[in-house]
Structures are given as structure tokens and as C-alpha cells.
N, C-alpha and C positions, 0 to 999 in steps of 0.2 A: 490296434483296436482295443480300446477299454470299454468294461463290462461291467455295468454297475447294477446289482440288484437292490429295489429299495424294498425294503421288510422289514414287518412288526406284527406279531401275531394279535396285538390291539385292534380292532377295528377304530374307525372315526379319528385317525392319527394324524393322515395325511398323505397317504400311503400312492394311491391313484393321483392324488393331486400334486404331489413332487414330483412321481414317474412323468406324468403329461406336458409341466410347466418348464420341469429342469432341461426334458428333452427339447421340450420346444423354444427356449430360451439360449442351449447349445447353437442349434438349429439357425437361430439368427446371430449367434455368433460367426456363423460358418462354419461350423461342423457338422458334416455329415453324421446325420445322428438315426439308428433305427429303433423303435420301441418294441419290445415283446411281451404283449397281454398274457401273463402263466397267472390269471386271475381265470377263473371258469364265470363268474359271475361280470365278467367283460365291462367293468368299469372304467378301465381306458380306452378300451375301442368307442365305447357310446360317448365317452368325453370327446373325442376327437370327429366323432360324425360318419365313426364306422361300425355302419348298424346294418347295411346291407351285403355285408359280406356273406360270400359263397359258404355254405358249411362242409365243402370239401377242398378249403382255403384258409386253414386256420392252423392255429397253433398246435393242436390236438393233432393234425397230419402232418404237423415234423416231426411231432415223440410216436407218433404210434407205429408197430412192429406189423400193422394191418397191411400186408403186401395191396389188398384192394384201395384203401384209406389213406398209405402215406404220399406224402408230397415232397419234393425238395422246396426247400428254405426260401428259394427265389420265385418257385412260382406261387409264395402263399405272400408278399409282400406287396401292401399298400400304400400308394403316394399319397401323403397326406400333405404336406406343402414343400417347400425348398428347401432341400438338405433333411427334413424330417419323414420318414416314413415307419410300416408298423404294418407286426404281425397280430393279429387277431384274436381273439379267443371267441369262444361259446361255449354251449352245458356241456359239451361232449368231452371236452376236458378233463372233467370231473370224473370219467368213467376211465381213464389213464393208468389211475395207480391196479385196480384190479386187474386190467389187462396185463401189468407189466412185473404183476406181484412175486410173478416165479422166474421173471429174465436177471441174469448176471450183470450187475453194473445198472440195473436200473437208475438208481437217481444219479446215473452220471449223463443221461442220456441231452440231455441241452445240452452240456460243455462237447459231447461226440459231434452233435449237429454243427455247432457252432464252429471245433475246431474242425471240419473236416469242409467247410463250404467258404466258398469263395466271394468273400464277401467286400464291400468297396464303401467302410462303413469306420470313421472316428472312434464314435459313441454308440453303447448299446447298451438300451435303460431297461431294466425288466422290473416288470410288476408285478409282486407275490399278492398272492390270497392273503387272507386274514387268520391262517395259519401253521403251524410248525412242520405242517405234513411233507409228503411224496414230493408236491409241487414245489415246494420251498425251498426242501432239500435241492432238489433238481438247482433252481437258481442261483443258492450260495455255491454251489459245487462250480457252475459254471461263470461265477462272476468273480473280477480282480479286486471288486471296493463293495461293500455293504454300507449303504444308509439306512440309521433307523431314524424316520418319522417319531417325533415324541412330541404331542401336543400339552396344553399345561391346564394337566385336569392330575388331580388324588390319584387317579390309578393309571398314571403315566407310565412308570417303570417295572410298573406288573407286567410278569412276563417275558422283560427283557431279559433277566438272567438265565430264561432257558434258549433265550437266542445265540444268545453267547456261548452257551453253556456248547450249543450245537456246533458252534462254529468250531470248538476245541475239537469236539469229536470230530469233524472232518479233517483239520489237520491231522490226528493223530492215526485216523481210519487212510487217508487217503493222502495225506502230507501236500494236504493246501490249505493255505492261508491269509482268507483275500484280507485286505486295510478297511477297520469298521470304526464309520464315525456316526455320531449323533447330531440329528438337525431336530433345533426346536421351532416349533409349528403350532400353528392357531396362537399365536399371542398376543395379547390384548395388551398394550401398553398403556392401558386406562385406570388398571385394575393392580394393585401391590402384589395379589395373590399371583400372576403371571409370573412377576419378578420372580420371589418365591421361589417359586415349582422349578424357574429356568435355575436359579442358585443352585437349587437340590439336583438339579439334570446334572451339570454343570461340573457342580463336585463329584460325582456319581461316574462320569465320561473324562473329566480331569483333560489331558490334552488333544483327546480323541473326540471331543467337543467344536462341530465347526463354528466360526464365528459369524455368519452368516444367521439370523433370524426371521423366520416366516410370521410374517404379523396377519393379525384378519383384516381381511379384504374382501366382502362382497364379490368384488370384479374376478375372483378366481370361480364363484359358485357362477356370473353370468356367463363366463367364456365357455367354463363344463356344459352348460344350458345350451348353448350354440355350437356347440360341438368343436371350439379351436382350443390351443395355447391362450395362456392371458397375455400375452405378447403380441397374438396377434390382434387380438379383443380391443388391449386397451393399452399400449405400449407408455403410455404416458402413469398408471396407475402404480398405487403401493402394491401390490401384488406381482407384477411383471418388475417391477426394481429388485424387486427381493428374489424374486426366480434369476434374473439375470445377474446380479451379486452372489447369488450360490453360483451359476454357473461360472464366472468367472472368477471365483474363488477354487473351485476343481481343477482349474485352468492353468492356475498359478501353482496349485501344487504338484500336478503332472508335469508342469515345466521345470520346475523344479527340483522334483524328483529326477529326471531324465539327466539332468544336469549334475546331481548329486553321484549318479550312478558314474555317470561319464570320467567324473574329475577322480572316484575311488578307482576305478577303472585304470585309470591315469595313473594315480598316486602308485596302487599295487606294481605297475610295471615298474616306473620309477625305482619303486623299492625295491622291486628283485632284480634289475639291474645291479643296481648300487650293491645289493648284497653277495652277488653272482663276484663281482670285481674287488670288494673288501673282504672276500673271507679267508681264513687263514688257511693255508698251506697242507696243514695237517692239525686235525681237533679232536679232542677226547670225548665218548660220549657221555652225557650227563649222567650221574646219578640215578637209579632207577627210585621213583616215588615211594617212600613207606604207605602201603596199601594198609585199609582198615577196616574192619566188619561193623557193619550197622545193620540195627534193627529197625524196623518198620511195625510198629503194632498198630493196632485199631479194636475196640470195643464194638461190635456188630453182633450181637446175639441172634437176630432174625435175616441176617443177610445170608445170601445163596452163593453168593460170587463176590470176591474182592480180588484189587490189583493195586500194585502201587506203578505209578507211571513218572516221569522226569525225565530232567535233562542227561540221567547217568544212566539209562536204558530209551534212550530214543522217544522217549512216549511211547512206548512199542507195548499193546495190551495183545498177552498172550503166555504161554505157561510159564515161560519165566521171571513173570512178574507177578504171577499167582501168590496170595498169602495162603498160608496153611491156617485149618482153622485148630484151634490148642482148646482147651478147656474152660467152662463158663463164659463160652461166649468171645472168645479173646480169639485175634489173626494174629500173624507175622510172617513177615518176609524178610529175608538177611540176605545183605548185599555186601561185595567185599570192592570196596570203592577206595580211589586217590583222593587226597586233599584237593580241596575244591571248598567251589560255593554252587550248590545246586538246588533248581526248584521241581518241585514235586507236587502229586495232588492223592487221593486214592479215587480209583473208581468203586463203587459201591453198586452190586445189581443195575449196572450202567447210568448212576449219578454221579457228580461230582462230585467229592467230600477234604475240606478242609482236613489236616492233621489236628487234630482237635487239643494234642498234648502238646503240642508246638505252637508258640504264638508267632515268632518268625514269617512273616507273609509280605509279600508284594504284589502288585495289581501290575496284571500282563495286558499285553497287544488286546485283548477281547472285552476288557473292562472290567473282569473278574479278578481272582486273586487266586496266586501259589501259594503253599508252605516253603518254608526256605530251611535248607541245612547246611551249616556248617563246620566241613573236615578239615581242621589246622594240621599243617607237614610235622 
């Protein structure tokens, strides 16, 4: 079961309208596909023509801890057509995060429901609010792929770097780390400036850029109108081409993937086989590494908390990754580390912060970028 949440704390992105089209574009591919409204403002329920749902049949009654209020998963699920169905939202959503502000594990509370229910389900497309909150958190925590919606307007990428920024901290808070790609949306291929924007996306997302483009389409705002998929609106339309090209491009890379896993899979045995039968008799063991102390400083005069985080401590923020603060202003942390090549970042009062004395940098899985250090033996 894959679990893709689409988010962008942008509004007017495209957001509801990738969740709707992708699902329901899967849907007539054959995949069993369910949606889940974690929008309190139920923009995908009314695009789909669920408006009359029960308000004790909602999304808000699989996260709530209301012994009176909660529901299980399957009795709050609506058939919306063949292979596509969908859990619901309303306002009461929006009342979630106070209830739950003092429970343990709160924003893991989707991925609990989800991993713990019995579900007979492909695809699971979840729809974030318009932003970075409780709710949001909840769905990157719970979902295996992040799409961002990125339309081509001036303040496209605003904001993305704190989506990313989030994603890191989940891995490093709870050591998950779903695959996040960029879809460009509303594009007008009439206009240079489209281009443009999609270039700047483009560079920006580099291979994490799908190839698939959402162009405008009217036919997507009349199928919303009518409450279906544009697939099923208007299956012949640029709108339903391009939702169905996204989804069969996710398609190819799940298979793909699966495939990829299988043959490393393959290959690893292979090789320890082979090595299990080639190895010598009797072996010395290696030379131990010439270990080496490194410094970590940071210029922070107003900062409260610093850490430095990487590959040669886990990501792991907590006192041993604390810097000490030294005089005017100045931190440091000393690490006594092996030759290597390792990337690093510092947390600052829980930001992310470039090495600022280090140019050394590479752009990771999130679309962000590490400091890089290098220990020669």
C-alpha cells in the first residue's frame, strides 16, 4: 500500500486538485485507490460530491482520542466510484491539534491508524491544508512519497525550503524518510514566463523534478464543479491526459523501484555467497583507522541552542551533539572521527544552518543542501 501525501504550504498550487485527479486517474487505471481529506476546509470532499457526509464519519473521528467521537477507518469510508473511495473532512478537524496537544506521539497519529487497520487499498492520496502545521506533520509522518504542487507564479518556491526543511527533521526526529518530488502545475504553455518559472523549478528540484506537467485546463475547474475526477468529466481533455501521465509515470517508478529492490536483493546474496566460498582460510585484521579531532564552530551570538548533526553522529540531536558556547559569541563542538567523507548541517534554535566557513556543499534527497567535510587517512 503506497501513501502519498500531496503538500505545499502555498495555497492556489494545486494541491486539492492533484489529490482529486491523481487519485482518480490511478482509480481508472485499476488501482484501488482511497483519498484522505486532512484539509479541515474539505476541499476534496466537495470536489468529489461529498458534501453530505455524516459529521460523526469523518477524518476528524479516526485521529481523535474522543472515546465518544472516534470511529474506526472503515466505518468512516466513502464510495466514490470504481476503485476510488475517500475519507472526509469538516471544520472539526481543525479542533485536532488542541485536543491532542498534550498526547505522546501525537503527529504520528495517521501513520498509527493507517498501520494498524486492515485495509484492501493500492493507493492512498492524502490532502494537506495549506499549511506547515499539526495536520501536515501528521501526513508526511504517515506517507512513503511527498508531492509538491508548484504552480508558475513569482512566489512558487516560497516556502518550500521549510517543507523540506520539515521533512529532514522528521527523519532525524523519527528516522523516516518518505521520496519528495516536484510537480509543476498551472502551466500555461502560451506564455515564456511559464517556461521560465518551470526552468527555475526545475534547477531548484534537479532530479527530484517529475517529468510529467500539469497545463491549464478549464476541464479540471468543471469536473471540481460537478463534484467528479476529470477523468471522469472528460476523459478525452488536456487535463485528464496529464493526470493520467502523472499517474502512470508513479507507476513506472514503483515498478521500477520494486524491481530495483529485488535484483539488489539478488545481487547481496550472490555476493555473500561468493564471499562466504572465496574467503581465506585465515585473515589478519585490518589496521585500525588513524582517528582525528575536529572542530565544529559557528558564529551565533543570539542563538539559545546549537547542535551539529551528520552522517558521523546519526543525525542524532541531543547532548552530544550540543556545541559549547566560548566567548563573543562563538560555539564549538569537537568530534574525534575516522577518515571519511561526511555531510553535516548545524541546527540552530531548531533551524537549519549551512557551515557558513565551509563552502563544501551538496544537495540531498530533500532538495536542500549539506556542508561536506573532508578526513584524509
Amino acid at each position: 500500500m503506497k501513501k502519498i501525501a500531496v503538500a505545499n504550504q502555498k495555497g492556489g498550487c494545486g494541491k486539492t486538485t492533484t489529490t482529486i485527479n491523481l487519485a482518480g486517474a490511478l482509480a481508472s487505471l485499476g488501482k484501488k485507490t482511497l483519498i484522505i481529506d486532512l484539509d479541515p476546509q474539505a476541499h476534496a470532499s466537495f470536489g468529489l460530491g461529498v458534501t453530505n457526509q455524516s459529521m460523526d464519519r469523518s477524518t476528524y473521528n479516526i485521529l481523535t482520542e474522543n472515546p465518544e467521537k472516534t470511529r474506526t477507518i472503515n466505518e468512516c469510508i466513502v464510495k466514490v466510484s470504481d476503485n476510488l473511495d475517500i475519507v472526509a473532512s469538516n471544520i472539526l478537524l481543525s479542533t485536532l491539534e488542541q485536543e491532542l496537544k498534550d498526547k505522546e506521539d501525537a503527529v504520528s497519529k495517521l501513520h498509527q491508524v493507517l498501520a494498524s487497520s486492515q485495509l484492501a487499498y493500492q493507493y492512498i492520496v492524502i490532502d494537506c491544508p495549506p499549511s506547515l502545521g499539526f495536520l501536515t506533520f501528521n501526513a508526511l509522518r504517515a506517507a512513503d512519497q511527498i508531492l509538491v504542487p508548484i504552480d508558475m507564479s513569482a512566489f512558487s518556491l516560497m516556502g518550500v525550503g521549510k517543507l523540506l526543511g520539515m521533512l529532514e527533521l522528521i527523519k532525524i526526529k523519527i528516522n523516516h524518510a518518505p521520496q519528495v518530488n516536484a510537480l509543476a502545475t498551472l502551466f500555461d504553455k502560451r506564455t515564456k514566463y511559464s517556461q521560465a518559472m518551470y526552468d527555475e523549478i526545475s534547477t531548484f528540484f534537479r532530479n527530484q523534478m517529475l517529468s510529467t506537467i500539469i497545463r491549464l485546463n478549464v476541464d479540471l475547474k468543471k469536473a471540481a464543479a460537478k463534484g467528479v475526477c476529470v477523468v471522469s468529466f472528460n476523459k478525452d481533455s488536456i487535463g485528464a491526459e496529464d493526470y493520467l501521465a502523472l499517474a502512470r509515470e508513479l507507476l513506472r517508478a514503483d515498478g521500477a523501484l520494486e524491481f530495483e529492490q529485488a535484483l539488489s536483493q539478488a545481487q547481496s546474496s550472490t555476493e555473500s555467497v561468493s564471499q562466504t566460498l572465496n574467503a581465506p582460510r585465515s585473515t589478519m585484521d585490518p589496521a585500525s583507522p588513524i582517528l582525528r579531532e575536529v572542530s565544529f564552530n559557528i558564529d551565533a551570538p543570539n542563538a539559545k541552542n546549537i547542535f551539529v548533526v551528520g552522517e558521523f553522529n546519526h543525525w542524532k540531536i541531543n547532548d552530544e551533539s550540543r556545541l559549547s558556547r566560548l566567548e563573543n559569541g562563538k560555539w564549538e563542538k569537537r568530534f574525534t572521527l575516522a577518515p571519511g567523507r561526511y555531510k553535516y548541517k548545524f541546527v540552530v534554535d531548531g533551524e537549519w544552518v549551512l557551515d557558513s566557513q565551509n563552502a563544501e556543499r551538496e544537495q540531498n534527497s530533500f532538495g536542500t543542501f549539506d556542508s561536506i567535510i573532508n578526513l584524509q587517512g
